[in-house]
N, C-alpha and C positions, 0 to 999 in steps of 0.2 A: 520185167520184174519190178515191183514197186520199193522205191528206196527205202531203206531203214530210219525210222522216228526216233524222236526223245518227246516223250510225252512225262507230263507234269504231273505227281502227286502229293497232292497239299497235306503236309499233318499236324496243321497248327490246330485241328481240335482232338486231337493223340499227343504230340508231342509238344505243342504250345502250349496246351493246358499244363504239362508237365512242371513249366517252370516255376523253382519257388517262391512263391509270394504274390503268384498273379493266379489268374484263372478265369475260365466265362460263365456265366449262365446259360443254361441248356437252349433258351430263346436268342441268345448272342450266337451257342454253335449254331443254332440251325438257321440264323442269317448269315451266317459266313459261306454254310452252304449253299445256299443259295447265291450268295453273288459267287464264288467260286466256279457256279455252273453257269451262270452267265457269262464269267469267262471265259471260261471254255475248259477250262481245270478237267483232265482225264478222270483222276479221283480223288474223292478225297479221304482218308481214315479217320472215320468220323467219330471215333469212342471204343470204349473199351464193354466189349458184351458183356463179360465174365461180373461189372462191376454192377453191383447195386440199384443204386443213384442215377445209372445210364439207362438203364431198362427202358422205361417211358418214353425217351427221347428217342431212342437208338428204333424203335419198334416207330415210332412217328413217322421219321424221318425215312425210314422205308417204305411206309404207304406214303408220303409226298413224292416220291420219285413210285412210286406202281402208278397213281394217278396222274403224273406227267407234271408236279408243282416242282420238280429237278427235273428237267427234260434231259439232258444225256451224261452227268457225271457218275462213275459210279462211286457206291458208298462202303470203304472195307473196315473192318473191326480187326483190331489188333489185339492178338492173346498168348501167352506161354506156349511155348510148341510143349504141351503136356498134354494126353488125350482125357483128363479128364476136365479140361479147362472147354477143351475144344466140345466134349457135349454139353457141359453147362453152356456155353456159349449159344448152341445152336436150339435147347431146354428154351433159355431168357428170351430171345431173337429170333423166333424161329424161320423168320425173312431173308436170312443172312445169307449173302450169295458169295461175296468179295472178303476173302480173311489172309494176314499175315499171320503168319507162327514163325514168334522169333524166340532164339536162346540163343545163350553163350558161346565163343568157339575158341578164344584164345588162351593159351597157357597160365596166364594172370588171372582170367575172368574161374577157368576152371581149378586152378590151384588159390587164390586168393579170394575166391568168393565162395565157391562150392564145398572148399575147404574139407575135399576128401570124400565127398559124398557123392558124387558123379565122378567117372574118369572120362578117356575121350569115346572110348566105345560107347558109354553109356549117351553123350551127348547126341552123338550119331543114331541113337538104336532109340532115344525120348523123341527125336525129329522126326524120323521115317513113321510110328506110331501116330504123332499128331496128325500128319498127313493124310493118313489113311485115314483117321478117326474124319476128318474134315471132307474127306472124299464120300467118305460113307454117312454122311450126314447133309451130304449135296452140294457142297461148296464149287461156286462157277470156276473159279477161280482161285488160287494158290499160291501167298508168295512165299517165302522161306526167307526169316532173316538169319543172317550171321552175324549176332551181337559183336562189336570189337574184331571184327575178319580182318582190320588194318592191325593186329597185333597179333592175328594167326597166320600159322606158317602156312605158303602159301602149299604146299604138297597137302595138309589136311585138310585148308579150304578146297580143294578142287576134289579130296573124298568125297568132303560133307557135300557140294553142290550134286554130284553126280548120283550120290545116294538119292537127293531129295528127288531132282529130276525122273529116276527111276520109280519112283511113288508117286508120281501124276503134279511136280510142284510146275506152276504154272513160270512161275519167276524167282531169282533167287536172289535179295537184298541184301548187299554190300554197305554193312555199316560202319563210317568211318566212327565210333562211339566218343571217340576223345580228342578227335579231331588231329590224330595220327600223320595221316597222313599229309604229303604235298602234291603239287599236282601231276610230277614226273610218276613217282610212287606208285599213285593210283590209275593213274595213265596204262602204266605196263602190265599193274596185279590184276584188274578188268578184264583188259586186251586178254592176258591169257586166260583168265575164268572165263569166260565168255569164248572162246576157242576151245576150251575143254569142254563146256557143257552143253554150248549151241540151243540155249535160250534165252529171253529177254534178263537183263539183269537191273535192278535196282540201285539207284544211289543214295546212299544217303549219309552226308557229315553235317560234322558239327564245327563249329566256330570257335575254339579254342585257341585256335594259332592265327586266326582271321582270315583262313584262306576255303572257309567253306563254301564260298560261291565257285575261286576258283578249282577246288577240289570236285567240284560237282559236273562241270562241264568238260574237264577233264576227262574223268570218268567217263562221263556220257561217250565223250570222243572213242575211248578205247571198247565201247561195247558198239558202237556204231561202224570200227576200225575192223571189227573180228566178225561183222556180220550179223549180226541182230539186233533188234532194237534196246534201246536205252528208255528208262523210268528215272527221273528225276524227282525225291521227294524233297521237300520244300515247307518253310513257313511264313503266314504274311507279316511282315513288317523284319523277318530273322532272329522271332519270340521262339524261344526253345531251354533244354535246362542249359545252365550255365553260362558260355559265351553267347548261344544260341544257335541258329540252326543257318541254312543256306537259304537267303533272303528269296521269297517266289520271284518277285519283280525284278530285283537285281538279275537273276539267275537266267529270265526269259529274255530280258536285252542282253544277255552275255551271247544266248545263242542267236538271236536275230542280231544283234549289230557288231560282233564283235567281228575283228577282221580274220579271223582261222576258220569262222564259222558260217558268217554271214555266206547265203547263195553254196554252202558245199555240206555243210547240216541242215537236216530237215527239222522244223520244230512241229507238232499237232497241229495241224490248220485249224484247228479253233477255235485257239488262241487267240483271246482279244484284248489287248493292253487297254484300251480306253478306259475300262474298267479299275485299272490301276489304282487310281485317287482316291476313287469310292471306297474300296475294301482297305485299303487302307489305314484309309483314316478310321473307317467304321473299328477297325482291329484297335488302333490307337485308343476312341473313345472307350471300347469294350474292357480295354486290359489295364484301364489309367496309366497307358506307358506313351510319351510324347514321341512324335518320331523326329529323330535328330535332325538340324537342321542340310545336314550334306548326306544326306540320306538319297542314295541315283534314284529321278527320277519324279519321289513324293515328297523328300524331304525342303522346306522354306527357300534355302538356297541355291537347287540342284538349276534353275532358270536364273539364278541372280548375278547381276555384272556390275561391277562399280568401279574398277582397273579403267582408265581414260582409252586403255587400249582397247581392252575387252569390250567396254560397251560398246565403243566408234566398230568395233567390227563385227559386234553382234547385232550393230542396228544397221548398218551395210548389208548382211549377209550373214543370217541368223547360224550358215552351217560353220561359220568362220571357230564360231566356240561352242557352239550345240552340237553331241554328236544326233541327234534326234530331237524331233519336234515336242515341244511341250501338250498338244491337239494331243500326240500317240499314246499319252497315255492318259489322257483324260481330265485333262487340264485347261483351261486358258477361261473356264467357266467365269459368271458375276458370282458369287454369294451374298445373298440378301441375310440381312441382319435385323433383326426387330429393335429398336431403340426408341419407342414408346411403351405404349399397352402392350404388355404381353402376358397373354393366358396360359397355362402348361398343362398338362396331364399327370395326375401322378396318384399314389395311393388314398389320398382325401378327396380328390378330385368330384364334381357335382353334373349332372347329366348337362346343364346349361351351358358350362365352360368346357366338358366333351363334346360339346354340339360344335362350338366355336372352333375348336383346335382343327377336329374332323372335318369341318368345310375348308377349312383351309386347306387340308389335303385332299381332299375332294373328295374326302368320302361319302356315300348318300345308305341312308337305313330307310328299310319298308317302313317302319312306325317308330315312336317312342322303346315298344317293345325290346326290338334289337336294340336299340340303340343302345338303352338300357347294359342288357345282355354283353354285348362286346365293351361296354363301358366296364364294366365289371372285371372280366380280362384284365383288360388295358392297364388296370389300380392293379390287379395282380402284377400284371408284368413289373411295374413300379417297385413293387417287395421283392419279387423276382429277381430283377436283376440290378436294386438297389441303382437307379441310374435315372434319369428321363427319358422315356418312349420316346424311342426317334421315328421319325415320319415313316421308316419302310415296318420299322416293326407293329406299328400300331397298323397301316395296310396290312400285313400277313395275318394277326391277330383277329380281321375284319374277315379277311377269307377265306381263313383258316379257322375258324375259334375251336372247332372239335381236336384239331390235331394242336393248336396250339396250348388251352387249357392240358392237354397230357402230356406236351412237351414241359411245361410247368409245374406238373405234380411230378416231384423227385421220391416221392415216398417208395421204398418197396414195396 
């Protein structure tokens, strides 16, 4: 029988986007996608269908993975477990294969938010409803959140999962919402959710107490403890609202290196840390948020030694103070730096000085024509995402330009 996974799902363009004062442009989500999928990232929750402004993007991003430009991540849409969300949803998107439906479940959330207008039957009886609405409208796949479940008692949590389960829910999402829990806590609430319902369960906290990494692996532990696999959701760099969310990179060396886990948990063998650096930083550039210097792994410090001790035995024997190679995650690279003539791209930009930039990345055009053409893009993108075209986007924009021009009209 094949051992139980903790597979990866990214929601830094759902719940990263969330936080306030930051956000991406729809040409930023859909490079994060894409390196995402390079990593090997299970899924990722790439947008909100129900919303407007997504439309365009959310429908792009579906035909790049029909014609193989995402080769195996899949792409879920997050919406109100309300049936009439879940048909507009499927109305806007009609691609949509991968959906969570999440709502409220705790006493707080239903008395201090609801404020009288739902009780708990009702929550239980708007869930089962979406479900089906989502089942009848073709959904692959199904998860079920439980908004704040670290503040539901654990006898209604194990109602609500077992109701949803009974309505075809493929998974059901454990959200720590306020970052509630610790790692014993959630360790045991999992363990026995995950013995009650006997399918895959989801994690997902938040970083309010700082222990969202360790609350996540935790978890993971207790649904892998009780015999079923574990989902792990996640954002790059640990951009989320408020403290933030459970760091991807942090999260992945928790279950590859750590010593409870290493060689006795299984992580997705697709997983490929090299990747680490790149998405990153790209997340960094995208969010204007610098990533802190002792940040495991990507952060300035996270290789640095200057203790007489530390370095004499990090240059001995790199494992003396490394717990992991810097190679592992995609690291030890040159970075070339332009410090003469430098030409750029951007919304004034002239076919001459697009010719320039684009040889440098190698790109080659049949004629003036295209070149023209995806030059045109390229100034978009520029207004788009208010930023300088970075090397991969302006590549995508070149082989992409059908899907990329619609990822760029946010118009309804």
């Amino acid at each position: 029988m094949a051992e139980n996974t903790i597979y990866i799902i990214d929601v830094t363009n759902r719940d990263g986007v969330q936080t306030s004062r930051l956000g991406l442009a729809k040409l930023e989500k859909t490079l994060l996608n894409l390196y995402l999928d390079e990593m090997g990232v299970f899924q990722s929750e790439f947008g909100f269908p129900t919303t407007r402004h997504e439309t365009n993007y959310l429908n792009a991003n579906l035909d790049l993975a029909e014609i193989g430009a995402l080769k195996r991540i899949w792409l879920s849409g997050w919406l109100r477990a309300v049936r009439e969300d879940v048909e507009e949803a499927f109305r806007l998107v009609p691609k949509l294969k991968h959906v969570n439906l999440s709502i409220s479940t705790s006493p707080q959330m239903i008395e201090g938010k609801f404020r009288g207008k739902y009780g708990w039957q009702d929550i239980v009886a708007m869930m089962c409803d979406a479900v089906d609405a989502a089942k009848e409208n073709g959904a692959q796949t199904i998860g079920v959140n439980a908004e704040d479940a670290s503040r539901t008692e654990l006898a209604q949590l194990l109602e609500f999962a077992v109701a949803a389960r009974e309505h075809g829910a493929d998974r059901i999402r454990y959200c720590d919402t306020l970052g509630y829990d610790d790692p014993f806590t959630i360790y045991e609430k999992i363990k026995a959710l995950a013995e009650a319902v006997k399918i895959p369960i989801e994690v997902h906290c938040h970083n309010d107490l700082g222990m969202a990494v360790a609350c996540s692996v935790a978890g993971a532990k207790g649904a892998i403890d009780a015999g079923v696999d574990a989902y792990v959701t996640t954002t790059v760099n640990g951009l989320g609202e408020r403290a933030g969310n459970a760091d991807l990179v942090s999260t992945i060396l928790a279950v590859q290196k750590s010593s409870g886990f290493v060689r006795t948990y299984h992580l997705d063998e697709h997983i490929n840390l090299s990747h680490a650096w790149k998405i990153c930083n790209y997340a960094s550039l995208s969010f204007h948020v610098p990533i802190p210097v002792t940040q495991p792994a990507v952060g300035a410090n996270a290789f640095a030694h200057e203790s007489g001790i530390h370095a004499d035995g990090a240059l001995k024997d790199s494992r003396n103070y490394e717990l992991y190679d810097f190679t592992e995650v995609g690291r030890g690279h040159i970075e070339l730096i332009e410090t003469g003539r430098l030409i750029t791209t951007g919304e004034y930009s002239g076919i001459k000085g697009f010719q320039n930039v684009a040889g440098k990345c190698e790109l080659r055009f049949r004629n003036d024509e295209e070149a023209r053409e995806i030059l045109e893009l390229v100034r978009y993108a520029n207004v788009h995402t208010q930023k300088p075209v970075t090397e991969d986007e302006m590549k995508f924009i070149a082989k992409y330009p059908r899907h990329a021009k619609l990822i760029m009209s946010v118009q309804p």
